[in-house]
Gaussian input, Z-matrix of N, CA and C with variables (Angstrom, degrees):
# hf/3-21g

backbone

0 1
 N
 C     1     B1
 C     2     B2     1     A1
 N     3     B3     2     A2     1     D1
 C     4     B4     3     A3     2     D2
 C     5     B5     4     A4     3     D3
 N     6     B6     5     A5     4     D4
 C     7     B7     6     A6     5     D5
 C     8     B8     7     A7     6     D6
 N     9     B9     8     A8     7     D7
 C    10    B10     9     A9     8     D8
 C    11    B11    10    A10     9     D9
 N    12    B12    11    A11    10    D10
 C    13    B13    12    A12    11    D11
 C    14    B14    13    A13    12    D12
 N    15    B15    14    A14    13    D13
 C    16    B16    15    A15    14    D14
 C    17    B17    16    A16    15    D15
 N    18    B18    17    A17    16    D16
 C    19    B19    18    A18    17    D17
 C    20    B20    19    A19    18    D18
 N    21    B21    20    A20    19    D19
 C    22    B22    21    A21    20    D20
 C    23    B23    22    A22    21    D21
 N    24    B24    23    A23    22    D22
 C    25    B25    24    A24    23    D23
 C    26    B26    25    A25    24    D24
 N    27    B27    26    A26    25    D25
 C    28    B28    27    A27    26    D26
 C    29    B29    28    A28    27    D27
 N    30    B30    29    A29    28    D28
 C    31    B31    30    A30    29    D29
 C    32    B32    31    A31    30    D30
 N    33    B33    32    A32    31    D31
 C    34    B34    33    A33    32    D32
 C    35    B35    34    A34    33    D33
 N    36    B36    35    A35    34    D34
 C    37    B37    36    A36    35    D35
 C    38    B38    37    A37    36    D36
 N    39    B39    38    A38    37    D37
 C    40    B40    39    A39    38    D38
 C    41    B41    40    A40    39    D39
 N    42    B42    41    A41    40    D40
 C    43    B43    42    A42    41    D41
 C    44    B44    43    A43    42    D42
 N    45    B45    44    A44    43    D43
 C    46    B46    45    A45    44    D44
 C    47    B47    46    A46    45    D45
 N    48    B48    47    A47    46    D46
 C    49    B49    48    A48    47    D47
 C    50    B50    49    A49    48    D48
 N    51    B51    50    A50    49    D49
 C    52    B52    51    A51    50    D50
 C    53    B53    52    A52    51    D51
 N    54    B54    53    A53    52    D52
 C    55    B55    54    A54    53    D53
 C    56    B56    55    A55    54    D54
 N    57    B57    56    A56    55    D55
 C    58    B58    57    A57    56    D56
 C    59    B59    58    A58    57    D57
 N    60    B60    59    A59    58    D58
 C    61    B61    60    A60    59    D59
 C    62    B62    61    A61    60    D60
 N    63    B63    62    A62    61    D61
 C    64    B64    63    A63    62    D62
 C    65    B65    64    A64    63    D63
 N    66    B66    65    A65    64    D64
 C    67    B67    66    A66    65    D65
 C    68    B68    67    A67    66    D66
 N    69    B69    68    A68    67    D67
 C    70    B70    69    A69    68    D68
 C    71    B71    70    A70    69    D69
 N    72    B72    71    A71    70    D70
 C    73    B73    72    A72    71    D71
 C    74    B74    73    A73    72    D72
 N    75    B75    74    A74    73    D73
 C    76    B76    75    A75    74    D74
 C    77    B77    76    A76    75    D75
 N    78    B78    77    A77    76    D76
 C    79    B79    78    A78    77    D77
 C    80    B80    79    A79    78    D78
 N    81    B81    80    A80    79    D79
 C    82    B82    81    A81    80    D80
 C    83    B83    82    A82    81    D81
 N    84    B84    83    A83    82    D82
 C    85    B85    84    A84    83    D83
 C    86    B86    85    A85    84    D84
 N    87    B87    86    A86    85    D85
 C    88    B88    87    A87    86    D86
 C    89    B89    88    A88    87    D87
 N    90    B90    89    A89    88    D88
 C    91    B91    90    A90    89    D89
 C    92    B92    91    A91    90    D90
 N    93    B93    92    A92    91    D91
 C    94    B94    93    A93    92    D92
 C    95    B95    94    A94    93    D93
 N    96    B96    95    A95    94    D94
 C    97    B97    96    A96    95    D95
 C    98    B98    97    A97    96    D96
 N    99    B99    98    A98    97    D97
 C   100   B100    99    A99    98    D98
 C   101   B101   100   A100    99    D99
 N   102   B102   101   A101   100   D100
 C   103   B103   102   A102   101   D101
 C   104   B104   103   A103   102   D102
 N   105   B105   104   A104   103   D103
 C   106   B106   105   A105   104   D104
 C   107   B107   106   A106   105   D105
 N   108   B108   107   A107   106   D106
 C   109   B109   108   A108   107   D107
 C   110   B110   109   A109   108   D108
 N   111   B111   110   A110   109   D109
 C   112   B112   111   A111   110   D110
 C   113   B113   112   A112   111   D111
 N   114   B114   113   A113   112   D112
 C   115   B115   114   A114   113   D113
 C   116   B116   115   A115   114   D114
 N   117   B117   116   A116   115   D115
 C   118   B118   117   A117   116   D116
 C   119   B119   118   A118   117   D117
 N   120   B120   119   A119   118   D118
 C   121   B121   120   A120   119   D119
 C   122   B122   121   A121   120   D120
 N   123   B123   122   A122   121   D121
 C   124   B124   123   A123   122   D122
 C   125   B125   124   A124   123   D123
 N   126   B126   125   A125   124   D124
 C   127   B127   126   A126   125   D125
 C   128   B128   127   A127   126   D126
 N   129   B129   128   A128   127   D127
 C   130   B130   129   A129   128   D128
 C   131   B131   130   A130   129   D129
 N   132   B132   131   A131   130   D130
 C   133   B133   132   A132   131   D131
 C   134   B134   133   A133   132   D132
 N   135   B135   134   A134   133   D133
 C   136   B136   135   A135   134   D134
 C   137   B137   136   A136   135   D135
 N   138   B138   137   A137   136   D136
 C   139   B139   138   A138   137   D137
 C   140   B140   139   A139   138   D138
 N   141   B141   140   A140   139   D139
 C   142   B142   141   A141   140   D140
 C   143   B143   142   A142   141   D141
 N   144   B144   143   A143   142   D142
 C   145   B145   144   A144   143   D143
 C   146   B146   145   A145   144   D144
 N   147   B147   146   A146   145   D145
 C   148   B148   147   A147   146   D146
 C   149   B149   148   A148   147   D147
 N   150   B150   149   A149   148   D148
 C   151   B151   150   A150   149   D149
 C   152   B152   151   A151   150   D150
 N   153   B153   152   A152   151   D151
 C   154   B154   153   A153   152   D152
 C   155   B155   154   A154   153   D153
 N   156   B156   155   A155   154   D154
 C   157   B157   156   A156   155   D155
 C   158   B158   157   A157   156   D156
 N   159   B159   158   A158   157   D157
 C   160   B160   159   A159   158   D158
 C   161   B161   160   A160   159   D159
 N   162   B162   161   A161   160   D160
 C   163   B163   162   A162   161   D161
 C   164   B164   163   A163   162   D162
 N   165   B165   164   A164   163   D163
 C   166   B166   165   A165   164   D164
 C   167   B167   166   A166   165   D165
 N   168   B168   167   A167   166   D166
 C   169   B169   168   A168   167   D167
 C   170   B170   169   A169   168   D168
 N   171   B171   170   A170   169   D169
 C   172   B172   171   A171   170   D170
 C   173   B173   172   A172   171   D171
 N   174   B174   173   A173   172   D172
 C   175   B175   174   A174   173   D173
 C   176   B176   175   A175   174   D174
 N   177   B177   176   A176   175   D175
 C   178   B178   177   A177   176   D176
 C   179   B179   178   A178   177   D177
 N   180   B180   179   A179   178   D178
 C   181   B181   180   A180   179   D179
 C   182   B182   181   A181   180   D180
 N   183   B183   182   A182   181   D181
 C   184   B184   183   A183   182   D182
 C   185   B185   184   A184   183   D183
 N   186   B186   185   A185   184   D184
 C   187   B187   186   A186   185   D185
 C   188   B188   187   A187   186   D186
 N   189   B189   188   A188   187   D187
 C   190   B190   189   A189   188   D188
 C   191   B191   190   A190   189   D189
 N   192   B192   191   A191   190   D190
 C   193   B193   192   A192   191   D191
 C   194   B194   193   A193   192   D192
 N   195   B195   194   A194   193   D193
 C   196   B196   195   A195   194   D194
 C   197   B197   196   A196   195   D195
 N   198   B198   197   A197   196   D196
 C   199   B199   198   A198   197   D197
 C   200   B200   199   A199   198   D198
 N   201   B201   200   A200   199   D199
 C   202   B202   201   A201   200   D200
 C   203   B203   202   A202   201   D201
 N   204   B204   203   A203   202   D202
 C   205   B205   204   A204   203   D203
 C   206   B206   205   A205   204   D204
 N   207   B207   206   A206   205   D205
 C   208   B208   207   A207   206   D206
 C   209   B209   208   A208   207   D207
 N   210   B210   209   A209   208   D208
 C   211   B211   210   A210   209   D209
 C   212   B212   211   A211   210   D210
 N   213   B213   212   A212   211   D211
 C   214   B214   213   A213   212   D212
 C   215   B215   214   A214   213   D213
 N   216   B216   215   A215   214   D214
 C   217   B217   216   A216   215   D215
 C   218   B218   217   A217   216   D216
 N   219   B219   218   A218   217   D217
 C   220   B220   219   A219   218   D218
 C   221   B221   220   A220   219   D219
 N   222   B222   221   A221   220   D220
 C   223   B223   222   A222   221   D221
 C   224   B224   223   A223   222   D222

   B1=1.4484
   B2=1.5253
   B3=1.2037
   B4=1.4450
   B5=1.2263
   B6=1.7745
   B7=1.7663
   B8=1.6037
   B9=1.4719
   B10=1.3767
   B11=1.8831
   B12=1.3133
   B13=1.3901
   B14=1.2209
   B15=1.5907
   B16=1.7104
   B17=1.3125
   B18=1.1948
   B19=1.6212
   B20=1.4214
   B21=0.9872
   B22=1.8141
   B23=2.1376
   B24=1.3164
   B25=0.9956
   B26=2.0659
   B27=1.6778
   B28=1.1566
   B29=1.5058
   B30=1.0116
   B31=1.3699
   B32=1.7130
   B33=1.0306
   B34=2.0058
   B35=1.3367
   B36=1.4142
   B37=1.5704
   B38=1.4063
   B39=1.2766
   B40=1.6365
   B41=1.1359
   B42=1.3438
   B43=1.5511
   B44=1.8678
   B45=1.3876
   B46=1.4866
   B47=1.6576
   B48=1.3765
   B49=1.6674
   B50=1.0473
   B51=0.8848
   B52=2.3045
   B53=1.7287
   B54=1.3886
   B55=1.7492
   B56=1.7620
   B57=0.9232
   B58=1.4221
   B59=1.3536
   B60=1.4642
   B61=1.5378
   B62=1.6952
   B63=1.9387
   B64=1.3711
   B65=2.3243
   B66=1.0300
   B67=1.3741
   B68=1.4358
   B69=1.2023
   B70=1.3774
   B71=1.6061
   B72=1.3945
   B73=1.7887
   B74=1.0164
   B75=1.7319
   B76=1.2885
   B77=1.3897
   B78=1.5278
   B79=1.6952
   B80=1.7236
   B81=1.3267
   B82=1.9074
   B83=1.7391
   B84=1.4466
   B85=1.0808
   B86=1.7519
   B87=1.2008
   B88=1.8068
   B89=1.6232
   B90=1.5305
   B91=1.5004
   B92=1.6865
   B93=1.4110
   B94=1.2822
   B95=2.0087
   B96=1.4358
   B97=1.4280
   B98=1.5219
   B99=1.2235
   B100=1.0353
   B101=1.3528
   B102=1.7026
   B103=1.6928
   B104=1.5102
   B105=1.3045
   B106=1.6221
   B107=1.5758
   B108=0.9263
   B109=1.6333
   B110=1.1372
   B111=1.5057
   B112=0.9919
   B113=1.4006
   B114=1.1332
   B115=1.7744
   B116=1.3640
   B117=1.4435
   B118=1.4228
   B119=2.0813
   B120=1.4132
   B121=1.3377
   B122=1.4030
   B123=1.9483
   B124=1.3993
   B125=1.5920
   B126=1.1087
   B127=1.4143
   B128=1.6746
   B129=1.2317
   B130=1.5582
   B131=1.4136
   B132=1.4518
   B133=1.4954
   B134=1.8504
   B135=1.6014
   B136=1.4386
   B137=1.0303
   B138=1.3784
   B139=1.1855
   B140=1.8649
   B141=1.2298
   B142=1.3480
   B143=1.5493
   B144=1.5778
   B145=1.4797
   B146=1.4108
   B147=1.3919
   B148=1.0836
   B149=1.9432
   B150=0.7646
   B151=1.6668
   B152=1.3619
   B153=1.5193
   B154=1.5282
   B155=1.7600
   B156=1.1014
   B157=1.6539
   B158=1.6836
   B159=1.0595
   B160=1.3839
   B161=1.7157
   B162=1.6413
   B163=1.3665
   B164=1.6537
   B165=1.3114
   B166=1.7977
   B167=1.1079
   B168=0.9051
   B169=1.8170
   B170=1.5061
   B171=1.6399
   B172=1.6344
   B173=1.1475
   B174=1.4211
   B175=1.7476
   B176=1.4698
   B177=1.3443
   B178=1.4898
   B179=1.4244
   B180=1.4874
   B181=1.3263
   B182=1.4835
   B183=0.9054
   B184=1.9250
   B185=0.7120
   B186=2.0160
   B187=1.4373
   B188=1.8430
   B189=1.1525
   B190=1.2979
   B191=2.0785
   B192=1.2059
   B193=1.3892
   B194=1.7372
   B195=1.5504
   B196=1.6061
   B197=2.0756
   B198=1.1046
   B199=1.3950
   B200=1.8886
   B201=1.2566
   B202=1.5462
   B203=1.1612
   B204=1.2875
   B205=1.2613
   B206=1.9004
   B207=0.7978
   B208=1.7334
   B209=1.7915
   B210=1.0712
   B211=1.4958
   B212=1.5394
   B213=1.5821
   B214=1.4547
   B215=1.3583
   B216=1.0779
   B217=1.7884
   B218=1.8834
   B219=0.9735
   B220=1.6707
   B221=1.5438
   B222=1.2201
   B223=1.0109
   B224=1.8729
   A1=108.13
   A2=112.21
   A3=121.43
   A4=125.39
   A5=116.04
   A6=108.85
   A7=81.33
   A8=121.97
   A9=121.72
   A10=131.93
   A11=104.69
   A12=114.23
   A13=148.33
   A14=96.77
   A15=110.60
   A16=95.72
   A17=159.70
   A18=171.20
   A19=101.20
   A20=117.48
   A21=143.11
   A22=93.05
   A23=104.72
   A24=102.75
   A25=105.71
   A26=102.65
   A27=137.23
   A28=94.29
   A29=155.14
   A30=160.00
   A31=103.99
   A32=97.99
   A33=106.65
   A34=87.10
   A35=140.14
   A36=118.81
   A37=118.19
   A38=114.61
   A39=136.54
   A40=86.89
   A41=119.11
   A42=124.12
   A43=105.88
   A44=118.03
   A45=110.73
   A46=120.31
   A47=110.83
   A48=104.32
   A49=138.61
   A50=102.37
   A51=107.55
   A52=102.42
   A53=116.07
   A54=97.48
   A55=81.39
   A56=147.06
   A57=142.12
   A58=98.21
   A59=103.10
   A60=102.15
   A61=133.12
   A62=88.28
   A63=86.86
   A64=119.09
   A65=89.04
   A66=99.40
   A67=129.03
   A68=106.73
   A69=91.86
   A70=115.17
   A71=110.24
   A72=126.64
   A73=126.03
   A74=101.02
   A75=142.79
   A76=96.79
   A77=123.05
   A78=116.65
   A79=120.69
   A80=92.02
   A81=120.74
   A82=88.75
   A83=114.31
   A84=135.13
   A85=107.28
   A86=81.26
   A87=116.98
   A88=102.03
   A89=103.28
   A90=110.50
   A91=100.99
   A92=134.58
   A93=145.14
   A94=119.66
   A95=94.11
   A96=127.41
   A97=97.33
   A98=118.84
   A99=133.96
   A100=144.03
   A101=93.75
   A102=99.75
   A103=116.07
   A104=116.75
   A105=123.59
   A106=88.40
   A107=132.28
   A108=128.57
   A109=134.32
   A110=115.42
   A111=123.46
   A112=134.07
   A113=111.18
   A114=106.56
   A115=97.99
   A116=141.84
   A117=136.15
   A118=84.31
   A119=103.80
   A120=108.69
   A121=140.32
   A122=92.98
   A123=114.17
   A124=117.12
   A125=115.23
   A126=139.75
   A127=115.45
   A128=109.69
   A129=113.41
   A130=94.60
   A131=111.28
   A132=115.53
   A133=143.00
   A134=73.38
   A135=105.69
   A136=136.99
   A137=106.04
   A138=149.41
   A139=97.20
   A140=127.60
   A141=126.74
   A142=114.10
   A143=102.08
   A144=97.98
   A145=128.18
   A146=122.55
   A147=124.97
   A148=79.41
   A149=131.74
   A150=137.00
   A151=102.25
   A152=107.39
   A153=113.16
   A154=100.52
   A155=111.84
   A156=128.90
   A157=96.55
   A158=124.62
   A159=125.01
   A160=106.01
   A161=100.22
   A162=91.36
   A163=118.03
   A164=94.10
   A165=108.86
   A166=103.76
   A167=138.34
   A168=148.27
   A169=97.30
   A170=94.08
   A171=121.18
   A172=101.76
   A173=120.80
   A174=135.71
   A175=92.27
   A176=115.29
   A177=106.62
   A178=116.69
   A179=109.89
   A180=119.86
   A181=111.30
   A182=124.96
   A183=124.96
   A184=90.31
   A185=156.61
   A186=126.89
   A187=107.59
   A188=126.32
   A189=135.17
   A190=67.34
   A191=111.93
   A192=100.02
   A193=115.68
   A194=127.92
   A195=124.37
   A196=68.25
   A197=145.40
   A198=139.38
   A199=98.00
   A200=108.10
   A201=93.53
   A202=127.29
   A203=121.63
   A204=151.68
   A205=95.49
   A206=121.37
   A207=130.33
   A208=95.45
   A209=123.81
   A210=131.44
   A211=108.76
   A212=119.23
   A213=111.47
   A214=137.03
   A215=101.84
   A216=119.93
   A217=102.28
   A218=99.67
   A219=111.67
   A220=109.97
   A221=151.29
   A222=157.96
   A223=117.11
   D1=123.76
   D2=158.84
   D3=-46.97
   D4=163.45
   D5=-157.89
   D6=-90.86
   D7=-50.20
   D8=171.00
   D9=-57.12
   D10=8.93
   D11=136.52
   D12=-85.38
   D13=-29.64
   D14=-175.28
   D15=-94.41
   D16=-25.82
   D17=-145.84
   D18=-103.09
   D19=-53.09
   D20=-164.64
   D21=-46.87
   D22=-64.70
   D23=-143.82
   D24=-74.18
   D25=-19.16
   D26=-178.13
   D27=-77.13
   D28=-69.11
   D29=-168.60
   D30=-53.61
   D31=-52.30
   D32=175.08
   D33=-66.85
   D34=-82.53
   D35=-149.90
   D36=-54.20
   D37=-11.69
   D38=-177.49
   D39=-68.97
   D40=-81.88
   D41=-144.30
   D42=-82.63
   D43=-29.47
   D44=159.20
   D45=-55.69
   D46=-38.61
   D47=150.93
   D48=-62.78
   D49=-45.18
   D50=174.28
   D51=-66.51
   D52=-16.04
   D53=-175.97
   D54=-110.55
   D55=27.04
   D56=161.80
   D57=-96.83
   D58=-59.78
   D59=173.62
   D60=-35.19
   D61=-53.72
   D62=-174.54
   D63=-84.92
   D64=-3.66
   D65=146.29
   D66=-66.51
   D67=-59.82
   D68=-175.45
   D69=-61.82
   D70=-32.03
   D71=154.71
   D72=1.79
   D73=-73.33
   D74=-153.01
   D75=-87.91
   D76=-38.38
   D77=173.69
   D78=-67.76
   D79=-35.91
   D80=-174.91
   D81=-47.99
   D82=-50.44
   D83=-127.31
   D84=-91.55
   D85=-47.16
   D86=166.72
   D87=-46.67
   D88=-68.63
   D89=-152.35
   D90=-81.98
   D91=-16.68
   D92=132.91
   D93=-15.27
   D94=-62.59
   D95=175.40
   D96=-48.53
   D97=-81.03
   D98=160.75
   D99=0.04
   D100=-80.27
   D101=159.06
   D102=-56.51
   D103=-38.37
   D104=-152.28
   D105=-78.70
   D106=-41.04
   D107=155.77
   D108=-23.59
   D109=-64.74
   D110=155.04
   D111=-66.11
   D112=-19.61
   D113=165.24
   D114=-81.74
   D115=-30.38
   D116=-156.31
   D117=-62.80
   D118=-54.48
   D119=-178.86
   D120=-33.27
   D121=-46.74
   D122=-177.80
   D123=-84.15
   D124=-15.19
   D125=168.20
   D126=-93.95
   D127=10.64
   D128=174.24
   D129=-109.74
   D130=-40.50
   D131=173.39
   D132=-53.59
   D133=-37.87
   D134=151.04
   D135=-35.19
   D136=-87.48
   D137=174.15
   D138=-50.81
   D139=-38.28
   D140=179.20
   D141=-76.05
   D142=-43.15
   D143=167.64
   D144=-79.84
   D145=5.77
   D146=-172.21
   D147=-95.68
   D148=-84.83
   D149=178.19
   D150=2.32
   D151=-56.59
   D152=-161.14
   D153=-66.73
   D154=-44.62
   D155=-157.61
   D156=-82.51
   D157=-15.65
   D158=-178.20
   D159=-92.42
   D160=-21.73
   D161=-173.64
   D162=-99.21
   D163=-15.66
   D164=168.09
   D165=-82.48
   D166=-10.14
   D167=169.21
   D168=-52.55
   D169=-73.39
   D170=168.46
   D171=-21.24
   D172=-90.53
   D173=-156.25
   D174=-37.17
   D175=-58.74
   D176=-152.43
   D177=-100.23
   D178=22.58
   D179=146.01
   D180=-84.66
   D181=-31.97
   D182=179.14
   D183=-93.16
   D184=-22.10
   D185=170.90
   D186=-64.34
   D187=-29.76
   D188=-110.80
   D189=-125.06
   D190=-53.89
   D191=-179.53
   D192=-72.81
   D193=-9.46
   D194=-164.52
   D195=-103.40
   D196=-58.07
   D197=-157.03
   D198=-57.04
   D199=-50.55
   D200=174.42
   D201=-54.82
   D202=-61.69
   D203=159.97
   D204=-16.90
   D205=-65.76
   D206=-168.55
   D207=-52.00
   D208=-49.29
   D209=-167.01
   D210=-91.17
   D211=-17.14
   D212=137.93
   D213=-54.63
   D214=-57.30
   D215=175.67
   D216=-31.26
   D217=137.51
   D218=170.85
   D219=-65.35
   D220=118.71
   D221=-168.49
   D222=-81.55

């Protein structure tokens, strides 16, 4: 028997594992993709309501300063 007979069949089970492997990889990898997507999303949302809530913050710091302001004033 040849050395490239006995090797042959060992080299394929090698390499039919490493592309099993890197399949399953590539799914791991996928569904990774995936989640991080969806948080990119939920954190855009965020990030939008925080905008909104920072700016009504705003308003009612200048309401809150013209309402004082009124009860300074000499009557």
């Amino acid at each position: 028997m040849t050395e490239d007979a006995t090797t042959r069949p060992t080299i394929e089970t090698v390499l039919e594992r490493i592309n099993a492997l890197g399949e399953r990889m590539d799914k791991r990898f996928e569904a990774v993709e995936t989640r991080l997507g969806k948080m990119e999303v939920r954190l855009d949302r965020i990030d939008a309501r925080l905008d909104r809530t920072q700016a009504e913050v705003l308003e009612l710091r200048v309401d809150f300063r013209e309402f004082r302001s009124r009860f300074r004033e000499p009557a």
